[in-house]
N, C-alpha and C positions, 0 to 999 in steps of 0.2 A: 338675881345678878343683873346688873347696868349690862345694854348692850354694848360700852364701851369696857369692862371687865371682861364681856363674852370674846370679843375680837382679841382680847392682849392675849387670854387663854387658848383660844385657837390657834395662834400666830408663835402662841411657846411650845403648843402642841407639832405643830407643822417644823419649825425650827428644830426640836427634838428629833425629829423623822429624817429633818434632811438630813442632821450633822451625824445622826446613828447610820446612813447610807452610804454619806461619803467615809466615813470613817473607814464601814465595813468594806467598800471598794477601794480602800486603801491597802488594807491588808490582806486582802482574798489575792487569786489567782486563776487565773481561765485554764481550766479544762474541759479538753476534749475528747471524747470518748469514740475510738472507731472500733465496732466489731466488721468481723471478719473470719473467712476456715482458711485452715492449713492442711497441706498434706505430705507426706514423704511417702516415695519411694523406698524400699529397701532392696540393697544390692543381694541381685542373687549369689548363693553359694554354690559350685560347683566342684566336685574332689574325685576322678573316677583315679582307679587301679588296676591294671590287669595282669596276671590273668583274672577272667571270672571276678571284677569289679569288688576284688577283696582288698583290702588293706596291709594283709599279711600275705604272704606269695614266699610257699618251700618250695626250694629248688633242690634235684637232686644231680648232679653232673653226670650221671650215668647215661639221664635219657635223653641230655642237650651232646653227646659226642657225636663228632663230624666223622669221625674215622668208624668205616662200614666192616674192616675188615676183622674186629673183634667179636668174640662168640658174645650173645647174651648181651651186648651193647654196657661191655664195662669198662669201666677207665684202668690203666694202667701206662705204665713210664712209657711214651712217644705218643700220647692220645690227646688231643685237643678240640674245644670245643665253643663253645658262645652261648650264654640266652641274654633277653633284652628283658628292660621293666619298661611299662608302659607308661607315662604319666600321662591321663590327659583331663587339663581344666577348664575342655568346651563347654560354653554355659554360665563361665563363673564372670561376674561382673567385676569382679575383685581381682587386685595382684595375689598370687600365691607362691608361699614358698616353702619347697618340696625338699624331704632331706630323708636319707635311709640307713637305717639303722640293722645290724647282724645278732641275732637271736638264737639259741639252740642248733648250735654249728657241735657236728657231731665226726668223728673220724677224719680230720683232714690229714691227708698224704701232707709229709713236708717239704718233699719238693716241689708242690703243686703251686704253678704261680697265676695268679690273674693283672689282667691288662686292660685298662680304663684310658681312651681319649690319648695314646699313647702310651700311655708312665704303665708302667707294672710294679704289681704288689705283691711282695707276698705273705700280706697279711689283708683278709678280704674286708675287715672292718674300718680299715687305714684308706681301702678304693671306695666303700662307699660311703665314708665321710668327704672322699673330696668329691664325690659325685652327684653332690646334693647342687637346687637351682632354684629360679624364681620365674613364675611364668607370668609377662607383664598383661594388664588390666587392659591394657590401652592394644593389646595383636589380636591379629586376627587369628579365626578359629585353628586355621589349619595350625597355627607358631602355638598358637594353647597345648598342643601336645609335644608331650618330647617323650622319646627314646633313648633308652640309657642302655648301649650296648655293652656287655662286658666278655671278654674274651676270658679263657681258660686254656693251662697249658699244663702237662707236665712230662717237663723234657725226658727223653729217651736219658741222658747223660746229665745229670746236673754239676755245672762248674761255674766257678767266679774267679780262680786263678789259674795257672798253668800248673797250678801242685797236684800229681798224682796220686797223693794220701787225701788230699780233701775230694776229688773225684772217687776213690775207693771208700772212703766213708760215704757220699752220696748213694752211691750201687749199694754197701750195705743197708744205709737208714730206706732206700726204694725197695727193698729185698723184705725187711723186716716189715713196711706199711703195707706190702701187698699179702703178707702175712696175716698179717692181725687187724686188716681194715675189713670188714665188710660191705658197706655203704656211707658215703658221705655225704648227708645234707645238711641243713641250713634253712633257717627262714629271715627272710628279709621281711624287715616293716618300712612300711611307707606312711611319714608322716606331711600333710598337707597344712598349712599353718597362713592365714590372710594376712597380706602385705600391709607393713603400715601406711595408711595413707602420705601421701606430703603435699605438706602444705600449700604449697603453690598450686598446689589441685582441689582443695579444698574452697 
């Protein structure tokens, strides 16, 4: 081969090369590759109950009465009394929300009323649906706990009007429950449930 054939060959060689490079940096694209570690945290859970850091918590009203002067510490019409539930969500990094639920209620007197944050019920499942709450993520330890006092009452006389026949029916129905009642408990459950986040916090 002429070494004027060798140069045109080289030159279509080279020519080939460029136009196959610009081409390919036509249609390519730059990337960039950064490694890197990541980590999370996870928020602690935190859920105590008391008493005795149970979730379930029977109560019997016999052994919460304030009145000293009954034999045997039993309730009966003019006897009243109180216990408290304890919430507490020190620890927890989460909002929580706390709601309680009445399970295996056994013998209730019907005149017997209880009293929640004012309002009185006398129906105890109606007090601790409205006595459920939310303990915020964001308080301090000590506001992480709450107390949920509940009062008990059952009046010496039960009345709602000034009618003598529905006061003589109450003395009957309190006449016939301290008959036929032996013990009235109850268990409460305590449900703990994590707040949903929001978004503005996120």
């Amino acid at each position: 081969m002429s070494k004027k054939k060798k140069v045109v060959a080289v030159a279509a060689i080279l020519s080939a090369v460029i136009i196959s490079f610009l081409g390919g940096q036509t249609f390519s694209k730059y990337v960039t590759e950064i490694k890197g570690s990541g980590s999370a945290e996870v928020a602690a859970w935190s859920f105590k109950v008391y008493g005795d850091n149970e979730q379930t918590q029977t109560v019997r009203l016999a052994s919460t009465v304030n009145d000293q002067t009954l034999v045997n510490n039993k309730i009966a019409p003019g006897t009243k009394g109180s216990f408290v539930i304890k919430v507490d969500g020190r620890g927890s990094d989460v909002g929580i929300k706390y709601n309680f639920k009445l399970q295996n209620e056994t013998q209730k007197p019907s005149n017997l009323l209880f009293t929640y944050s004012g309002i009185t019920f006398r129906n105890l499942s109606e007090l601790l649906e409205a006595a459920g709450g939310t303990i915020d993520a964001n308080a301090d330890e000590n506001a992480k706990v709450k107390q949920v006092v509940i009062n008990w009452q059952w009046p010496y006389q039960t009345q709602t009007t000034s009618s003598e026949e529905e006061l003589a029916e109450n003395d009957r129905e309190d006449t016939q429950d301290g008959m036929n009642i032996s013990n009235y408990s109850f268990d409460i459950v305590v449900t703990g449930t994590q707040v949903v986040p929001s978004t503005s916090n996120v």
